[in-house]
Each structure stands twice: as structure tokens, then as C-alpha cells.
Backbone as ProteinMPNN parsed JSONL, in Angstrom:
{"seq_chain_A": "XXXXXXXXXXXXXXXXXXXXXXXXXXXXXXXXXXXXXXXXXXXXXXXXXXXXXXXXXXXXXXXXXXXXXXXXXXXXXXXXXXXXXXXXXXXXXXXXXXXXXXXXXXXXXXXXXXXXXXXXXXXXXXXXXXXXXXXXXXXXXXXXXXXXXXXXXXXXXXXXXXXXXXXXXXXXXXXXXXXXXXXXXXXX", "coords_chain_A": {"N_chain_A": [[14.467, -21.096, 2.067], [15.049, -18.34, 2.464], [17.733, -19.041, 3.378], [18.566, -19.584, 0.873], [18.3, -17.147, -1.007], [19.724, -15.511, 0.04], [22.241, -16.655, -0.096], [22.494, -16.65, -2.862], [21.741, -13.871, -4.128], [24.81, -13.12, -2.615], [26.55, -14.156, -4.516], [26.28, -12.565, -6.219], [27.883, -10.183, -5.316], [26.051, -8.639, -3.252], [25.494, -8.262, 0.148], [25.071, -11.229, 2.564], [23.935, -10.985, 4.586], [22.132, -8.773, 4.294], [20.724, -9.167, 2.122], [18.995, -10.988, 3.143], [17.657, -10.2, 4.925], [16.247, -8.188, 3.051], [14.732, -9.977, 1.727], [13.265, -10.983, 3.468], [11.699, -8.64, 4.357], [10.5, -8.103, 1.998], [8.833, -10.507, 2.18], [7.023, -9.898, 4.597], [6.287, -7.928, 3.388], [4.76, -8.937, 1.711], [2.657, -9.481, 3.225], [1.266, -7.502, 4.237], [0.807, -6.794, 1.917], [-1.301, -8.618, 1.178], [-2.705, -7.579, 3.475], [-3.642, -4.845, 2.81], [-4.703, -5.137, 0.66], [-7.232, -6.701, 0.977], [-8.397, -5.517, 3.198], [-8.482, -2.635, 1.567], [-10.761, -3.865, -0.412], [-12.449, -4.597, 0.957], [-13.712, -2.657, 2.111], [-14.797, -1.107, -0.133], [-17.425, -1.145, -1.293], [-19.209, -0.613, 0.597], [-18.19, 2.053, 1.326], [-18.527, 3.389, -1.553], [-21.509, 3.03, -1.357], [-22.03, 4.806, 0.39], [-20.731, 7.155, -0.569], [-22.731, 7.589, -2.85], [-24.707, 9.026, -5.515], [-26.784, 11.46, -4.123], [-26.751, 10.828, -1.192], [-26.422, 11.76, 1.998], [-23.166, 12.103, 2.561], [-22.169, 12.394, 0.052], [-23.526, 14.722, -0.876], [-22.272, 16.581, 1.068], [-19.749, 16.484, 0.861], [-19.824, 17.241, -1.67], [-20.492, 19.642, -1.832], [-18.491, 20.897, 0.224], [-16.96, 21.567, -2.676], [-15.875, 19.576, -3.791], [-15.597, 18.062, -7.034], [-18.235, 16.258, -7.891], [-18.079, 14.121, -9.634], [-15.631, 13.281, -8.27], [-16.472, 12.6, -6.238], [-18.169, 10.73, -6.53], [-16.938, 8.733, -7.927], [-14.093, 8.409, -7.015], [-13.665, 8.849, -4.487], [-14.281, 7.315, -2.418], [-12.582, 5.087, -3.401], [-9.827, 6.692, -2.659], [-10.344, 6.59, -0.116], [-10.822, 4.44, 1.253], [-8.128, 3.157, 0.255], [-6.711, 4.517, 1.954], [-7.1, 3.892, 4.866], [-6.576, 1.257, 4.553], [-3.582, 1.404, 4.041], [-3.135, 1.983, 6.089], [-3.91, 0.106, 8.206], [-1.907, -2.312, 6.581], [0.287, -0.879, 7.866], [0.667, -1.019, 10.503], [0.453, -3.815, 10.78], [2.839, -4.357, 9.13], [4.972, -3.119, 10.609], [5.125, -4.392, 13.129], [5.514, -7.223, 11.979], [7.895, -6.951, 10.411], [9.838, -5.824, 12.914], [9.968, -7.526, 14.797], [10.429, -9.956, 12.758], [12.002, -9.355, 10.542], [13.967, -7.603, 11.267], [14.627, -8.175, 14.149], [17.332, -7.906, 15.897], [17.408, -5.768, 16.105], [16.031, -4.421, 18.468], [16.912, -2.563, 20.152], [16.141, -0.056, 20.197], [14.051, 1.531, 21.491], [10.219, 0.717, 21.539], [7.926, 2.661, 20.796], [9.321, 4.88, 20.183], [10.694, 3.518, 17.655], [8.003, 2.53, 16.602], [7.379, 5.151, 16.091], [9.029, 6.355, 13.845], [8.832, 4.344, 11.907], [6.271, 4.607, 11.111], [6.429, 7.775, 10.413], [8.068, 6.859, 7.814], [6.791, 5.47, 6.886], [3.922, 7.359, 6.028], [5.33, 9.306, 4.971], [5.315, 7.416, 2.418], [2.544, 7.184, 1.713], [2.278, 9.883, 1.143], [3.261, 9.947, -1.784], [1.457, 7.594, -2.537], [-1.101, 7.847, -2.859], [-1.607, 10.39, -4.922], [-0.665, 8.64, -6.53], [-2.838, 6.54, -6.697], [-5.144, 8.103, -7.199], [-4.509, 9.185, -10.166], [-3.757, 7.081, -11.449], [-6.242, 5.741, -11.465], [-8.334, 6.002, -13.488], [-6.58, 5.671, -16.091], [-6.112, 2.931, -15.993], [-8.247, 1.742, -15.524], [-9.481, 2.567, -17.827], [-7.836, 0.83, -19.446], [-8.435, -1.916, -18.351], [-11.103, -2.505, -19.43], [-10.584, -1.302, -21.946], [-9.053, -4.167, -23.044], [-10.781, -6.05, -21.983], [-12.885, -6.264, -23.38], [-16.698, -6.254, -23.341], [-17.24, -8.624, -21.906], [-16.783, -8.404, -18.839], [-18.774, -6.983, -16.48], [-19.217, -3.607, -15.66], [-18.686, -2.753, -13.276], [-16.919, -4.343, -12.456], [-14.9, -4.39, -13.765], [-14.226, -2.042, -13.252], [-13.48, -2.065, -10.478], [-10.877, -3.584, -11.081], [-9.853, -1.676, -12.359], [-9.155, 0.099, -10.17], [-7.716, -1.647, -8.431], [-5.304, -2.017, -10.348], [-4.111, 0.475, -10.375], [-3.637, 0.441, -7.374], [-1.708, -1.455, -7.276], [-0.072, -0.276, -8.893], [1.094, 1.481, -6.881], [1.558, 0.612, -4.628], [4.362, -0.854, -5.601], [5.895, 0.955, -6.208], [6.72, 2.42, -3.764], [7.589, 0.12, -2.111], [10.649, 0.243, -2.537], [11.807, 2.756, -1.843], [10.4, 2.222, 1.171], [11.74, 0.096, 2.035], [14.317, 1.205, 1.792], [14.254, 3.421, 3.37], [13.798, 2.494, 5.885], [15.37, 1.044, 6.613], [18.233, 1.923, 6.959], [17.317, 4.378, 8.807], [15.004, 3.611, 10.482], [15.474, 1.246, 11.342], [18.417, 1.676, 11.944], [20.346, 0.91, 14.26], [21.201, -2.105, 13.674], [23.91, -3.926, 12.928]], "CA_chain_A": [[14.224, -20.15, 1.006], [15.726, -17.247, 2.919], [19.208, -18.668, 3.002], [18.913, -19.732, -0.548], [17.918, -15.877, -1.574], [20.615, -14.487, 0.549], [23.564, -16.822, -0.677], [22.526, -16.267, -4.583], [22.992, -12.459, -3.519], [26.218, -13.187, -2.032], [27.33, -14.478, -4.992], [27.062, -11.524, -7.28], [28.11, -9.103, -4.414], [25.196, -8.255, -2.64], [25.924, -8.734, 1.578], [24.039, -11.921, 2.495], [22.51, -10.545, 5.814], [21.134, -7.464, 3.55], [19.772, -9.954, 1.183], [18.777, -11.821, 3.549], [16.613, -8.619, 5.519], [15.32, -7.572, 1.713], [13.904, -10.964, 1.26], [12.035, -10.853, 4.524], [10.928, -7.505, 4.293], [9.468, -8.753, 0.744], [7.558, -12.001, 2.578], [6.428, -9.576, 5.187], [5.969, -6.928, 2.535], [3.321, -9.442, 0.715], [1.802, -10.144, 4.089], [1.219, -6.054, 4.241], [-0.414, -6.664, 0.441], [-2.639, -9.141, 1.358], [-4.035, -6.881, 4.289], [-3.892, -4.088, 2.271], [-5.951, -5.489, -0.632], [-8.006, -7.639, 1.796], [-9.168, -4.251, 3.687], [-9.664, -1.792, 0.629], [-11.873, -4.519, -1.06], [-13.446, -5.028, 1.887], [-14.321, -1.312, 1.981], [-15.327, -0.345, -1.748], [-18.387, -1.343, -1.8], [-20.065, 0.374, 1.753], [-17.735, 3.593, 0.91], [-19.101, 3.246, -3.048], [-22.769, 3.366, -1.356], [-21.854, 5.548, 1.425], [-20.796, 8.323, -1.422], [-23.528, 7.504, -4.504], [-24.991, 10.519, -5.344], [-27.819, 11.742, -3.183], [-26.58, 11.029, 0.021], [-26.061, 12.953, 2.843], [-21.97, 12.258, 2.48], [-22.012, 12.904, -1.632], [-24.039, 16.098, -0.713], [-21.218, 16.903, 2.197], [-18.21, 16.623, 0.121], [-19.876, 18.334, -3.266], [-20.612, 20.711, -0.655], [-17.143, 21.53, 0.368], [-16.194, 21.918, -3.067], [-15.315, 18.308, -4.3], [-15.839, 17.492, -7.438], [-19.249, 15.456, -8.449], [-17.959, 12.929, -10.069], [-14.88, 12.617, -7.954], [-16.945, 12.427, -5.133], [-19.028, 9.574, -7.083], [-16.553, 7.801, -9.031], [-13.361, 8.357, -6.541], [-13.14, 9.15, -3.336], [-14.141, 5.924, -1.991], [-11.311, 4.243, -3.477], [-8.674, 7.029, -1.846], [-10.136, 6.705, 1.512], [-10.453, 3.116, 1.62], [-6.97, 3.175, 0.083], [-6.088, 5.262, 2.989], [-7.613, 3.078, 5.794], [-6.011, -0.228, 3.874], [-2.661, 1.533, 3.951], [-2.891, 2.558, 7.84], [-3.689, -1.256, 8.48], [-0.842, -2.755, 6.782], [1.593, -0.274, 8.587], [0.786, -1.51, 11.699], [1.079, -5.542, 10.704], [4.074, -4.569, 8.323], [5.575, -3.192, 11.68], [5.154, -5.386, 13.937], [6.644, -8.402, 11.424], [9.619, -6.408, 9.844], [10.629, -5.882, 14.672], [10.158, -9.474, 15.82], [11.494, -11.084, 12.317], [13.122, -8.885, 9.72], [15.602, -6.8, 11.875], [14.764, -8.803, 15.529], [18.427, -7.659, 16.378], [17.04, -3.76, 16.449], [15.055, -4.082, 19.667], [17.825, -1.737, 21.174], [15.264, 1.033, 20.213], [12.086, 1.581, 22.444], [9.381, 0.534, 20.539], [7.317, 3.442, 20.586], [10.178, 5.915, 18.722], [10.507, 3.081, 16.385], [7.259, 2.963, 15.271], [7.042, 6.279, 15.189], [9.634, 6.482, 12.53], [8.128, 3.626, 10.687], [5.108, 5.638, 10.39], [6.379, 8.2, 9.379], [8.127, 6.574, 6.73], [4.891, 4.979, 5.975], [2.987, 8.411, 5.85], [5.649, 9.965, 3.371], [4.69, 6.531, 0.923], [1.038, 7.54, 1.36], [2.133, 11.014, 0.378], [3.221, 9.324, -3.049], [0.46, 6.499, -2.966], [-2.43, 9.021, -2.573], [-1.528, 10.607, -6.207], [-1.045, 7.107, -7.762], [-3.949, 5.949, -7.152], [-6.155, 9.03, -7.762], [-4.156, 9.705, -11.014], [-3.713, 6.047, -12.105], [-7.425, 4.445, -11.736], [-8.966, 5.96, -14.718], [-6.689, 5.056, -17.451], [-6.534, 1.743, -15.64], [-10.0, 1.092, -15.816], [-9.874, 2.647, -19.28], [-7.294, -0.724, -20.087], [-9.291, -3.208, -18.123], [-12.013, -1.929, -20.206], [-10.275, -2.082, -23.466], [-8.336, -5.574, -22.725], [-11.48, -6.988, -21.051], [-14.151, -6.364, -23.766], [-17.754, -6.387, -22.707], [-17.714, -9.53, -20.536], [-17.017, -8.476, -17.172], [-19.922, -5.824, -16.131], [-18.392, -2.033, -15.389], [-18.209, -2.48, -11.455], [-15.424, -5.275, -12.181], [-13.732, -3.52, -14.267], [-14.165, -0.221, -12.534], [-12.462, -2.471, -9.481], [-9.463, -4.155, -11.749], [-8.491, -0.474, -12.491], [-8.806, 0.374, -8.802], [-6.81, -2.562, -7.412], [-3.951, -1.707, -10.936], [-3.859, 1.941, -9.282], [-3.078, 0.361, -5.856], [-0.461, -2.409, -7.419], [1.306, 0.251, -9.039], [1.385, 2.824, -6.005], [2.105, -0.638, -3.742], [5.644, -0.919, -6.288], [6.413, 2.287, -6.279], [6.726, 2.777, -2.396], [8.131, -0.823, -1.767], [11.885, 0.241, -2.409], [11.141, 3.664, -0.734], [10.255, 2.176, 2.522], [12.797, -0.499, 2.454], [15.54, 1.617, 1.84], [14.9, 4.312, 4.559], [13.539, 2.16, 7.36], [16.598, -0.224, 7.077], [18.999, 2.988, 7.284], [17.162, 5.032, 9.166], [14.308, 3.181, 11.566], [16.478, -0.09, 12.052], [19.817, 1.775, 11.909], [20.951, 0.108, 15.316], [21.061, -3.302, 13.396], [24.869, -4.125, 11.807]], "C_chain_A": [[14.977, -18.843, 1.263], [17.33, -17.174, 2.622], [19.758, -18.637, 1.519], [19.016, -18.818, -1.59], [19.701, -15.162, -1.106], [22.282, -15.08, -0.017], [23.503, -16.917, -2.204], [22.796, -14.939, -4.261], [24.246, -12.273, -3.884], [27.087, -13.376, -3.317], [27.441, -13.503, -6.584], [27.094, -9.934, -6.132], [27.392, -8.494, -3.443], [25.813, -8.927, -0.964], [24.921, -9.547, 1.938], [23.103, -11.635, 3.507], [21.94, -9.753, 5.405], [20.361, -8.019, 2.632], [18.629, -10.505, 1.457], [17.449, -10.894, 4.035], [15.92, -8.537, 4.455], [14.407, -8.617, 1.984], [12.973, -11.226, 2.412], [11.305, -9.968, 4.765], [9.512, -7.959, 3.029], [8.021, -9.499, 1.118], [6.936, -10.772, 3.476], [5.913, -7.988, 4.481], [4.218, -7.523, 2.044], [2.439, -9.838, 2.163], [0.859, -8.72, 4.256], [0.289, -6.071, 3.025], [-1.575, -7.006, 0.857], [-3.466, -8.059, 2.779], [-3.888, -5.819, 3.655], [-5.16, -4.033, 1.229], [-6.8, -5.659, -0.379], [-9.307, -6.001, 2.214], [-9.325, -3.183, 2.92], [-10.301, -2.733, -0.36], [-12.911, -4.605, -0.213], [-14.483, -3.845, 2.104], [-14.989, -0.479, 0.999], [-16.145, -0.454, -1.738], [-19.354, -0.647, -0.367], [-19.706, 1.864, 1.014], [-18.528, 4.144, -0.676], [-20.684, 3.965, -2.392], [-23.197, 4.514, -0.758], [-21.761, 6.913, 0.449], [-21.528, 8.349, -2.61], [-23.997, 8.834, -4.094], [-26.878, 10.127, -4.351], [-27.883, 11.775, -1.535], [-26.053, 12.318, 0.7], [-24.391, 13.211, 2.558], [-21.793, 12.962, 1.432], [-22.294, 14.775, -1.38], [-22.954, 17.337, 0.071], [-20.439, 17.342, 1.026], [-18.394, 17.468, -1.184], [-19.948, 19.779, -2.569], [-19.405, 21.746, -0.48], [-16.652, 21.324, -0.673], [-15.509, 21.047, -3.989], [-15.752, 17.982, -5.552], [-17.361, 16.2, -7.704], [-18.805, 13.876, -8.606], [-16.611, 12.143, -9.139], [-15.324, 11.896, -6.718], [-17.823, 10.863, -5.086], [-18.255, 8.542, -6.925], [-14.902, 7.517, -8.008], [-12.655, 8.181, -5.158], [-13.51, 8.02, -2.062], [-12.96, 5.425, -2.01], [-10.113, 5.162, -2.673], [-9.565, 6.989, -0.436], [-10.069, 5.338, 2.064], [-9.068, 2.418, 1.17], [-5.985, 3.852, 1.448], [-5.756, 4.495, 4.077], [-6.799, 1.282, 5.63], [-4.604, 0.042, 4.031], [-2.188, 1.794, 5.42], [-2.807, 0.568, 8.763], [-2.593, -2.505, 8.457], [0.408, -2.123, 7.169], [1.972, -0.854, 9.614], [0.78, -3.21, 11.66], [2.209, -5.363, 10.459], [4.739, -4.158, 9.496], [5.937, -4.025, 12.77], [6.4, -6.856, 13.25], [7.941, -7.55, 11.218], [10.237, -6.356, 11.71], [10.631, -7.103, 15.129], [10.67, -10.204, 14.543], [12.338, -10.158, 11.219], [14.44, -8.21, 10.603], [14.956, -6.951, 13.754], [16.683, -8.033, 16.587], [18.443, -5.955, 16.668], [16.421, -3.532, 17.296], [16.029, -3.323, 21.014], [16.947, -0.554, 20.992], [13.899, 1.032, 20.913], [11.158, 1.575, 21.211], [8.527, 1.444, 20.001], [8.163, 4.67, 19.364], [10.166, 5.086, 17.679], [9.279, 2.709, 15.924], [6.685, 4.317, 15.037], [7.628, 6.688, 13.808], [9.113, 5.699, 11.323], [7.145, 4.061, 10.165], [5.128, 6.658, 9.686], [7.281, 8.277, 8.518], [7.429, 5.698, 5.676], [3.896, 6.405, 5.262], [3.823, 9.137, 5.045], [5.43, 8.963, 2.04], [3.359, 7.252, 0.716], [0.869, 9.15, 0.808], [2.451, 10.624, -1.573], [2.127, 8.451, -3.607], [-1.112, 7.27, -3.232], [-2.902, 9.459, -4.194], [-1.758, 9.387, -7.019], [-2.042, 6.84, -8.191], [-5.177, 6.75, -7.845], [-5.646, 9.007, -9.585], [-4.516, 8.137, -12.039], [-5.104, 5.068, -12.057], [-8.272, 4.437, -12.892], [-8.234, 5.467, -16.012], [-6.047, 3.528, -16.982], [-7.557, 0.879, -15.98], [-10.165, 1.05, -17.179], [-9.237, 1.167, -19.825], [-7.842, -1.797, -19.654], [-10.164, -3.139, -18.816], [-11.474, -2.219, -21.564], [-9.639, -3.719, -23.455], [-9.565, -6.522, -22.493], [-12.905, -7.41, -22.01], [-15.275, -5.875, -23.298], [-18.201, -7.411, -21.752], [-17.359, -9.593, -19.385], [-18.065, -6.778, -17.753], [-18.315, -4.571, -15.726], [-18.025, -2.123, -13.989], [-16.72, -3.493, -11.681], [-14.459, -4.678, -12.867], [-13.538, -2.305, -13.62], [-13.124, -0.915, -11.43], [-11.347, -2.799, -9.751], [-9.004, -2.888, -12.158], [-7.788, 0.028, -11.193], [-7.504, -0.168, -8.654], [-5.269, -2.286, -8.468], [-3.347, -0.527, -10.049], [-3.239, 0.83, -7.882], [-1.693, -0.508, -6.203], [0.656, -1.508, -8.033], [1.979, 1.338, -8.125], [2.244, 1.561, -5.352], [4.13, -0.969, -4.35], [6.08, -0.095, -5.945], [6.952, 2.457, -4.822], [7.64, 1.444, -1.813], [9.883, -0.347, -1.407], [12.024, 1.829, -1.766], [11.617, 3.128, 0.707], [11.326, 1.475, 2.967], [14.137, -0.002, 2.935], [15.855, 2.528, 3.561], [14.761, 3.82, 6.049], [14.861, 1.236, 7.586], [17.782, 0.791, 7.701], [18.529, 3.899, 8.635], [15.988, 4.29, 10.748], [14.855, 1.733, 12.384], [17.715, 0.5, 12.045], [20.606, 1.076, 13.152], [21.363, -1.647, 14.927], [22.909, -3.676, 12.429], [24.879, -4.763, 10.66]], "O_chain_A": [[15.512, -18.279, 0.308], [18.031, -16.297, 2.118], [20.746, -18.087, 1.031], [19.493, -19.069, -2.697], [20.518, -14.551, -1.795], [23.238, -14.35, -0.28], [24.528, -17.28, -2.781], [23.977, -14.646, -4.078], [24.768, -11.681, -4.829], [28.213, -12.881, -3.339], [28.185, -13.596, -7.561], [26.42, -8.913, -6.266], [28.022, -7.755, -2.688], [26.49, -9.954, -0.936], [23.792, -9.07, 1.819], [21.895, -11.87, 3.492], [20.871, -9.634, 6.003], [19.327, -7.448, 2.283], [17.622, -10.641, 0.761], [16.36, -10.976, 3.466], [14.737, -8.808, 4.663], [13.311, -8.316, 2.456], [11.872, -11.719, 2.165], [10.243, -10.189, 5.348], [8.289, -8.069, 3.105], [6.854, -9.353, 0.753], [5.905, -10.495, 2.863], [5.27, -7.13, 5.086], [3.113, -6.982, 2.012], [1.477, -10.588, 1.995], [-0.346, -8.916, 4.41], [-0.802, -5.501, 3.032], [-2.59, -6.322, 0.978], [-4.686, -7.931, 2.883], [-4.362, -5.23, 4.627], [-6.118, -3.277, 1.064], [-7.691, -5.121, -1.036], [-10.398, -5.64, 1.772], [-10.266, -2.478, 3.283], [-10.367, -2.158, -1.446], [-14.095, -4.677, -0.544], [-15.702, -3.96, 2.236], [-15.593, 0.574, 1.206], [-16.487, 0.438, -2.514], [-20.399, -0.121, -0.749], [-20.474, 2.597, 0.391], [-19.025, 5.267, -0.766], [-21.061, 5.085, -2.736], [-24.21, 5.162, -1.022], [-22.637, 7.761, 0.621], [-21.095, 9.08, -3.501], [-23.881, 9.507, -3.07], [-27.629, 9.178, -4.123], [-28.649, 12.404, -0.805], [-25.542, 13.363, 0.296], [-24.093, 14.382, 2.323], [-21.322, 14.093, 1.551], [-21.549, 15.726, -1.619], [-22.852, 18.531, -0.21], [-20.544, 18.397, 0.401], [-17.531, 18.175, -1.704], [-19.399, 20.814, -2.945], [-19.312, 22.917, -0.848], [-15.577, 20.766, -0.455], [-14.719, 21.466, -4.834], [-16.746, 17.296, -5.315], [-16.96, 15.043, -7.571], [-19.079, 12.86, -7.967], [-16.431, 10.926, -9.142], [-14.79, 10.899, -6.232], [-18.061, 10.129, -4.126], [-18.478, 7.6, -6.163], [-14.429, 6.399, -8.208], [-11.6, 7.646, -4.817], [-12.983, 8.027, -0.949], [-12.265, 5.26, -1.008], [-9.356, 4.467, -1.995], [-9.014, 7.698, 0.406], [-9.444, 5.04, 3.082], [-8.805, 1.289, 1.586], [-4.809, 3.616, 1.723], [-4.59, 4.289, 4.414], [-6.605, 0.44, 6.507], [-4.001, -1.017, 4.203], [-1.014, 1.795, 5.789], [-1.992, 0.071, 9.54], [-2.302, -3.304, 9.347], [1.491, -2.646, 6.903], [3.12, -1.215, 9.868], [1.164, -3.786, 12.678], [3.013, -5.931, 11.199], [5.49, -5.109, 9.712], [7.085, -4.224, 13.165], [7.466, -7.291, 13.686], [8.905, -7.623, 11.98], [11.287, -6.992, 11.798], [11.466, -7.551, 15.915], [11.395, -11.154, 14.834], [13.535, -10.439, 11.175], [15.643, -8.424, 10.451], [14.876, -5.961, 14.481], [16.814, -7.837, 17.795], [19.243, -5.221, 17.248], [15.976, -2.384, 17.294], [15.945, -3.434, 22.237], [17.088, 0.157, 21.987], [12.875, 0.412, 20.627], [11.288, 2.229, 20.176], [8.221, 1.285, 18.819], [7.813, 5.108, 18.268], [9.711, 5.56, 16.638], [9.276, 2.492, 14.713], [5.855, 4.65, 14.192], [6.998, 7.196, 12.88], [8.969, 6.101, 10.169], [6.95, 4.02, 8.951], [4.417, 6.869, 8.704], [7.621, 9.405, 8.161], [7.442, 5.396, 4.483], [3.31, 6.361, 4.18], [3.19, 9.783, 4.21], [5.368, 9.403, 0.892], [3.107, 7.846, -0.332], [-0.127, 9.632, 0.27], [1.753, 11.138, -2.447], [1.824, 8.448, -4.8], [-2.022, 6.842, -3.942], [-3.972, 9.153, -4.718], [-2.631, 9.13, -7.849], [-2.425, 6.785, -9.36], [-5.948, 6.323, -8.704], [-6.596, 8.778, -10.333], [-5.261, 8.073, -13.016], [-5.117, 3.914, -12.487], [-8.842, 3.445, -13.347], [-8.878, 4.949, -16.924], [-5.405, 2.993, -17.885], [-7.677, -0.231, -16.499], [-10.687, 0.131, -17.811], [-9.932, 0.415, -20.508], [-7.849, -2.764, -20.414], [-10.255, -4.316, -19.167], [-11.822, -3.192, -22.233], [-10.24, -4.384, -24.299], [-9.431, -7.712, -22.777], [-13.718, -8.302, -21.766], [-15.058, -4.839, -22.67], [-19.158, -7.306, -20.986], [-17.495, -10.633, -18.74], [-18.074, -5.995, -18.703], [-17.096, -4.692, -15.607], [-17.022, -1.53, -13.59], [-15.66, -3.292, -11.088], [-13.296, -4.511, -12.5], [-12.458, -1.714, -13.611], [-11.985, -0.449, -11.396], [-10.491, -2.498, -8.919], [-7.793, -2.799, -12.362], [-6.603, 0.289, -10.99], [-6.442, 0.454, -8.701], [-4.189, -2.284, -7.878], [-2.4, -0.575, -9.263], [-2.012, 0.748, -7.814], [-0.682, -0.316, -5.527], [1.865, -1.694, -7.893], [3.018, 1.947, -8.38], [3.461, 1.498, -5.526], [5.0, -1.252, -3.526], [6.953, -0.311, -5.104], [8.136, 2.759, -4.967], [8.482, 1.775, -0.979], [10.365, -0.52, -0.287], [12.714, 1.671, -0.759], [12.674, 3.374, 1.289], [11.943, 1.824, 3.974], [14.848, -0.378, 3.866], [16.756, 2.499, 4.399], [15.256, 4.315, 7.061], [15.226, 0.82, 8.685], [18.25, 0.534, 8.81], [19.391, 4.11, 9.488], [16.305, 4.548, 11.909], [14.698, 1.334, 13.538], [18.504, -0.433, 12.192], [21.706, 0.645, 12.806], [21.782, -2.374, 15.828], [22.877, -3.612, 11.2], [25.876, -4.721, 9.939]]}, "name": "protein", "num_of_chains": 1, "seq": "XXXXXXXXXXXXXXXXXXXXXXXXXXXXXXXXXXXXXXXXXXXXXXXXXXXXXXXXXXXXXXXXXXXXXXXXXXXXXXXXXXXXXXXXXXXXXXXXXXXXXXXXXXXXXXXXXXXXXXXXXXXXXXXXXXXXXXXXXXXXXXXXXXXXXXXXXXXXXXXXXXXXXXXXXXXXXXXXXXXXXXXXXXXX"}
């Protein structure tokens, strides 16, 4: 599948070992989704209870200033968005050094993942907004699209998880671009 990606490429100009890198970044991109998705689903629903109103946390954060409702209705999803995005850094690292750019282990591992991080932690400066900005009129379209037969928590989650699929796009060609240039640059 790899070579078959990289010599279609090739054949409208693209370089097949750069094709070849994209398309493994991709597979080990979606391996990065699934623990991404995996671990803020896994988290919405403690963090959800953890901030309903009345608690000690809800009380905390309205406290310092936060918003009510964001504190209700939001801030779950960016911290378990946070925590979900710190998780697949450190898988998506690991795969992209032993199989996407294996030929870059001329760099000590520690500088390179520091760079990968932080060209992970300038996505999460973009992904942060997305998702805050993009879950309500998300929800509002799962909501209109969806009718009345899923209950409000599923839909409240199918706007979530849109918010995360369109921050997750957004950042994809981002990371690719600067870690291939810049955190694998030792790789010809």
C-alpha cells in the first residue's frame, strides 16, 4: 500500500520517498486519532461530572472568573482535549522515529522529541480555539441534522468529537510539514 501511494505520487511529480513518508505519517497519523479520540471519550464523562455545577471544581473555576456555563458546558471537553492531545504526541512520536523517518536516528532522541513537542504544542495552540469555538455550532448541526432521536448528551458529544475532527485536519498538514523540515531534517 505504501509503495503503491508513493509510485502514484511519482507519477504526477511528487518525490516517491516524500510520498512515501506523507503516507506513513498519515497511517501513524490515524493511529494518533484513534488514541486521541479513544482518550478524550474516555474522559468526558468523569470531567462532565467532575465540573456539573455544584461541585467543589465548578465552584473553583466560577471562582477564578470562568464563565458558568463554560465551566458547565465546556471546559471538560478542552481539558480532556488537552490530555487526549498530550497522549497522541507521545505514540505519534515514537511511530513517525522507528517507522516514518527511521533513517533520522542521527539526532539524540531527547532534542528530537523535544522539537516534536514543540511542534505539537504550537498545534494545540491552534486546536485549543477550534474546539472551544467550533463545539457549539457543531452541536447546534448535530442537533438540527439529527432531529429529536438521539438524547442531548449524544449530540452534545457528536458536536464535541466534529470540534476535535476539524481541529485534528487543521493541524495534520501543520505538523507534517514542519517536523519533516525541521525535527527530521537529518533525513535526505
Amino acid at each position: 500500500m505504501v509503495t503503491l501511494f508513493a509510485n502514484t505520487a511519482g507519477r504526477f511529480g511528487v518525490n516517491p520517498k516524500e510520498a512515501e513518508r506523507f503516507f506513513k505519517f498519515l497511517v501513524v497519523g490515524s493511529v494518533g486519532f484513534v488514541v486521541d479520540f479513544g482518550v478524550f471519550n474516555l474522559l468526558l464523562n468523569p470531567l462532565d461530572a467532575l465540573f456539573s455545577t455544584g461541585t467543589g471544581a465548578y465552584d473553583f473555576f466560577v471562582g477564578l472568573g470562568l464563565s458558568e456555563d463554560f465551566v458547565e458546558f465546556g471546559l471538560a471537553a478542552v481539558i480532556a482535549g488537552t490530555i487526549s492531545f498530550i497522549a497522541a504526541i507521545i505514540s505519534n512520536f515514537f511511530w513517525n522515529r522507528y517507522w516514518t523517518y527511521p533513517d533520522s536516528r542521527s539526532k539524540h532522541i531527547v532534542g528530537q522529541f523535544l522539537q516534536f513537542t514543540l511542534v505539537s504544542i504550537t498545534g494545540i495552540i491552534f486546536r485549543i480555539p477550534i474546539i472551544a469555538l467550533s463545539r457549539v455550532p457543531f452541536t447546534n448541526l448535530a442537533a438540527a441534522t439529527t432531529g429529536s432521536w438521539l438524547s442531548p448528551e449524544i449530540v452534545s458529544r457528536l458536536g464535541e468529537n466534529l470540534a476535535l475532527a476539524l481541529s485534528v485536519l487543521v493541524i495534520l498538514f501543520w505538523n507534517f510539514f514542519i517536523n519533516r523540515y525541521w525535527t527530521y531534517s537529518d533525513v535526505d
